[in-house]
C-alpha positions as CSV (number, residue, x, y, z in Angstrom):
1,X,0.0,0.0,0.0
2,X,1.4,3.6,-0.6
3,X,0.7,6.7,1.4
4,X,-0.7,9.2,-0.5
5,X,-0.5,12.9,1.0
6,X,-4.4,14.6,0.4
7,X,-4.4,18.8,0.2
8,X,-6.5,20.3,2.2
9,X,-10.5,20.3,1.6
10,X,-13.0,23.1,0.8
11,X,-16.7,21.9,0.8
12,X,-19.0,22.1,-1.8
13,X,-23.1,21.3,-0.7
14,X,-23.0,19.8,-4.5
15,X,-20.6,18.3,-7.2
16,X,-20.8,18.1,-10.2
17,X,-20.8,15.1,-12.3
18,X,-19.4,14.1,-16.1
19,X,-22.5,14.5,-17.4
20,X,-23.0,18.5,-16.0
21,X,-25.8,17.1,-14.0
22,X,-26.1,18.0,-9.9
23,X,-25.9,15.2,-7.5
24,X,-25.9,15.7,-3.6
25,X,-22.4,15.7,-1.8
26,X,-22.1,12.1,0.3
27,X,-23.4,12.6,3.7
28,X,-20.7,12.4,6.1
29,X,-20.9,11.1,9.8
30,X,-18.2,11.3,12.7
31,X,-17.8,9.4,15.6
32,X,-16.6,10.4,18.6
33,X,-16.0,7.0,21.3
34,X,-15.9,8.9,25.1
35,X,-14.8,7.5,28.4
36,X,-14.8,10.7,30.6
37,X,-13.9,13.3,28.4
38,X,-16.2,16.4,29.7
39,X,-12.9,18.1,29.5
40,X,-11.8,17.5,26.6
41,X,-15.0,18.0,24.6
42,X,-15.2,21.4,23.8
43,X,-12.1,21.4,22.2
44,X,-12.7,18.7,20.1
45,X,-16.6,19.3,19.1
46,X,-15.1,22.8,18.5
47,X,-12.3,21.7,15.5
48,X,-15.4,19.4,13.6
49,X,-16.5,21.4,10.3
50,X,-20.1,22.8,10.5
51,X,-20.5,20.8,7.1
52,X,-20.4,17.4,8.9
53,X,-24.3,16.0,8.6
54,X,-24.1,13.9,12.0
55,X,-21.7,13.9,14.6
56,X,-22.1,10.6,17.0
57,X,-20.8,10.4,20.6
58,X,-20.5,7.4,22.3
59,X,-21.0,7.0,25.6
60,X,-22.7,5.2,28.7
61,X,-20.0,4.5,31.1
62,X,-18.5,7.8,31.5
63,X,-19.0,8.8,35.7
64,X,-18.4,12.6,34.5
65,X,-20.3,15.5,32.2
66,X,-19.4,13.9,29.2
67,X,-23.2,13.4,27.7
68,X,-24.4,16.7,28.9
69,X,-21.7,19.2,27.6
70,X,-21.6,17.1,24.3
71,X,-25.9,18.1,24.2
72,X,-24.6,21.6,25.7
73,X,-22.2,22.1,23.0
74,X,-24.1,20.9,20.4
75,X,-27.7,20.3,20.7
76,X,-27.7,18.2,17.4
77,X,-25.5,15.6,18.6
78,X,-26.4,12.0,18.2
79,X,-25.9,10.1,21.9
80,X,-25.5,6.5,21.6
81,X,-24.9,4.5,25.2
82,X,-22.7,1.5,24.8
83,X,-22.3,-0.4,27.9
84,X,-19.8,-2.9,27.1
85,X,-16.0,-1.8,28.0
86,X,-13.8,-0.5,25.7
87,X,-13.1,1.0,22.2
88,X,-13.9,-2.0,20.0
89,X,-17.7,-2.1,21.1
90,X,-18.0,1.9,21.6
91,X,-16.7,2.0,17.4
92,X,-18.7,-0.9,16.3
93,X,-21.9,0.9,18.3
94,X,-21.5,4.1,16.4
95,X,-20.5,3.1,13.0
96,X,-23.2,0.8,13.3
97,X,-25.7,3.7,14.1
98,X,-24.2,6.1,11.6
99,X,-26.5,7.0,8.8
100,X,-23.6,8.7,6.6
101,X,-22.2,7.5,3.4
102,X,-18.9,8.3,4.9
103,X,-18.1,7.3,8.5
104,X,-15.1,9.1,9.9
105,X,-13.9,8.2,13.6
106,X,-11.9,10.2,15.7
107,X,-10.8,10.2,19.5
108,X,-12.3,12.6,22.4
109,X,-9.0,13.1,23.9
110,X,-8.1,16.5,22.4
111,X,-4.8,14.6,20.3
112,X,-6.7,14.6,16.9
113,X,-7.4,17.7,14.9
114,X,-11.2,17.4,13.6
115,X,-10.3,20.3,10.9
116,X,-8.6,17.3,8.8
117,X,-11.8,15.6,8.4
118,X,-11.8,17.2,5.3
119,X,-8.7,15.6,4.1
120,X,-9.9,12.4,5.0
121,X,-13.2,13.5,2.8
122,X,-11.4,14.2,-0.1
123,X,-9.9,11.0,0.2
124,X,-12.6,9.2,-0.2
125,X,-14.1,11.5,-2.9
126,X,-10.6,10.4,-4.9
127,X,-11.6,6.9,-4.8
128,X,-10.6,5.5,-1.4
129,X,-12.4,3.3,0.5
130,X,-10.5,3.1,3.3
131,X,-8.4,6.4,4.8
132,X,-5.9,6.1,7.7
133,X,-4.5,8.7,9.3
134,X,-0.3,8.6,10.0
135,X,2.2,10.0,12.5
136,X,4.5,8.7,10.8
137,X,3.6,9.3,6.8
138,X,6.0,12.1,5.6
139,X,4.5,15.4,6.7
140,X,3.0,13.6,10.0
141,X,3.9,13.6,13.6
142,X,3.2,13.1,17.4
143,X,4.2,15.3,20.4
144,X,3.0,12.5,22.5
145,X,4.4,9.2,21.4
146,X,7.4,7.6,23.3
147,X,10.7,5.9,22.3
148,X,8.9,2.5,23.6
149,X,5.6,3.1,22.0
150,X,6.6,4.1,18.3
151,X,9.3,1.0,18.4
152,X,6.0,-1.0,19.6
153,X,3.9,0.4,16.7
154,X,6.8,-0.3,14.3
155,X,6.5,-3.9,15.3
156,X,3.5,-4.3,14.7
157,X,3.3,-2.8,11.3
158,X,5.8,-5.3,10.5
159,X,4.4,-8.1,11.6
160,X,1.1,-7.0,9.4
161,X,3.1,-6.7,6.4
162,X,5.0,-10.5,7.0
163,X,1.2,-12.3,7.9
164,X,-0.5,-10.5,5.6
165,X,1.1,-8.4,3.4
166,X,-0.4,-5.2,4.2
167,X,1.9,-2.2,4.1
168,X,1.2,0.3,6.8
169,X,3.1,3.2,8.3
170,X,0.8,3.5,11.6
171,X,-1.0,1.2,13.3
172,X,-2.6,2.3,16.5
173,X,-3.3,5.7,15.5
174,X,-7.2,5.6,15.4
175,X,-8.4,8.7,12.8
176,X,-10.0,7.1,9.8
177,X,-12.4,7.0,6.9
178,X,-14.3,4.4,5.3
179,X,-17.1,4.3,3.4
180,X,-20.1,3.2,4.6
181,X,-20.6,0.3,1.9
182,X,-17.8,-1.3,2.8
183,X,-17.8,-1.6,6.6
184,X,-19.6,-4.9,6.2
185,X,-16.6,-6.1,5.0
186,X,-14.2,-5.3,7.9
187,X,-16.3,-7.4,10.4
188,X,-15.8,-5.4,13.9
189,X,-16.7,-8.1,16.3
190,X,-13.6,-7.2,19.0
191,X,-14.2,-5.0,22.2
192,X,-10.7,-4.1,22.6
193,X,-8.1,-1.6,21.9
194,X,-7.0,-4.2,19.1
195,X,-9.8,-2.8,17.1
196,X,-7.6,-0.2,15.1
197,X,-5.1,-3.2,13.8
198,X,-8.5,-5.6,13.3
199,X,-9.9,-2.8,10.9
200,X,-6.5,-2.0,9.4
201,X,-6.0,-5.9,8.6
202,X,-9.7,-6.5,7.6
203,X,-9.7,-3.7,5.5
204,X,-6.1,-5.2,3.7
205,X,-7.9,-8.5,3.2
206,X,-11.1,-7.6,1.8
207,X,-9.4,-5.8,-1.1
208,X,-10.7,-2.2,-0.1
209,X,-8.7,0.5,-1.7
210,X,-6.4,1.9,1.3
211,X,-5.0,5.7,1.3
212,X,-2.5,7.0,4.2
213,X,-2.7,10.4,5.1
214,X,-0.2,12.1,7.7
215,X,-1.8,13.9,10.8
216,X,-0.5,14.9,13.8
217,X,-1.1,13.8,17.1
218,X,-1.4,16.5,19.6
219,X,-0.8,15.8,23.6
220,X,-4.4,14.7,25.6
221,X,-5.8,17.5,26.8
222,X,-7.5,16.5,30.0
223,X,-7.6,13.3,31.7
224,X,-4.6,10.6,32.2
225,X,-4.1,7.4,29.1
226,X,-5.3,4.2,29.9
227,X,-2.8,2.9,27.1
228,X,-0.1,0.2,28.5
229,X,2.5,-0.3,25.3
230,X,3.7,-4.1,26.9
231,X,0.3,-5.0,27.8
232,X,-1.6,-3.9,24.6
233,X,1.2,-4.5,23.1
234,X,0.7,-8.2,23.5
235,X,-2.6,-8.0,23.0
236,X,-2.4,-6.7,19.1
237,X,0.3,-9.7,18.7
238,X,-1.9,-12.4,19.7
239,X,-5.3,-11.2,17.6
240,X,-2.6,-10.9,14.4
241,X,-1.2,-14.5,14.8
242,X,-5.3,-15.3,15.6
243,X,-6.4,-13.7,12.8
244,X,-4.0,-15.6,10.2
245,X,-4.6,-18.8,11.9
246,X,-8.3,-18.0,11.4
247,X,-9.1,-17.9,14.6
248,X,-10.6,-15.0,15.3
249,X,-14.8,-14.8,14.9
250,X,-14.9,-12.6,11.7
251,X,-11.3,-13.8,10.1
């Protein structure tokens, strides 16, 4: 797979097709996964373009704010309540409530830049089907990864490209695109944190056309990381030697 670099994105309510005629944009939805991220939300809600049709939160097990400033902020929100721990089930919950043609996922945390979601349209308007976002793409970057955590990632990148084949430059980074038609065929059925290397694998395997694009991760802005590089690390090694054994429920 090779990265691709998009330019930046200037909406249009309609495009116009060979034949001159007008045809609706494709609806676009983002989804927003929250575990107690009150804090964080009005930065984040703040970066989305007013152009996005539907902008999903998900939530249920957050002890804070996080539901009532996301209705505060932005009366329009979508509020879906997923009860089942962690990020696999809080994604599969909102892309599976999502009524966009394009489904864009970003984190609550404050480290994603919800301006770019117009890069990651574009994308898909070129011909993608699936768009992942890179720290480490040419013209990405992090101020928050560590020494131990990019090695980690690198590792696991390789180890996708030796099972499978598929040729990544990030893998736990979790801003991406994919269009709606096609999320059958990545099969989220993991609760995990492992869900960003299922979908990157899945995606490689069911043929869909994969574009890179660099972002940059900017430092959480309230709240401490759950993240544990050995522990997830681990993890994300024992779904991909699952997954190519055919183990898992949706390989």
């Amino acid at each position: 797979m090779k990265s691709a670099t998009v330019g930046h994105f200037t909406t249009k309510r309609s495009l116009k097709c060979n034949d001159n005629s007008l045809q609706p944009r494709p609806t676009v939805s983002v989804i927003i996964p929250t575990l107690n991220e009150a804090g964080n939300l009005p930065f984040v809600l703040n970066t989305i373009p007013e152009w996005v049709d539907e902008i999903i939160v998900v939530d249920g097990r957050s002890t804070d704010d996080t539901e009532r400033i996301a209705r505060v902020l932005n009366p329009g929100v979508k509020v879906v309540h997923e009860l089942t721990p962690g990020k696999g089930a809080a994604l599969r919950a909102g892309l599976g409530a999502a009524s966009g043609t394009y489904l864009i996922a970003l984190d609550a945390d404050g480290s994603m830049d919800g301006s770019r979601i117009g890069d990651f349209y574009a994308a898909l308007q070129g011909g993608a089907e699936y768009v992942k976002g890179s720290r480490f793409a040419k013209g990405g970057g992090s101020a928050d990864i560590t020494p131990i955590r990019r090695f980690g990632d690198w590792g696991i990148c390789l180890m996708m490209r030796l099972l499978f084949g598929a040729r990544f430059s990030d893998d736990s980074y979790g801003y991406f695109a994919v269009r709606a038609d096609r999320l059958s065929d990545i099969r989220i059925d993991t609760n995990g944190f492992e869900v960003e290397t299922l979908i990157n694998v899945r995606a490689h395997r069911a043929g869909l056309k994969i574009v890179e694009i660099p972002c940059f991760e900017g430092n959480r802005i309230h709240g401490v990381s759950t993240l544990s590089a050995f522990r997830d690390g681990l993890r994300i090694g024992k779904f991909l030697f699952r997954e190519r054994l055919g183990l898992n429920r949706g390989s």
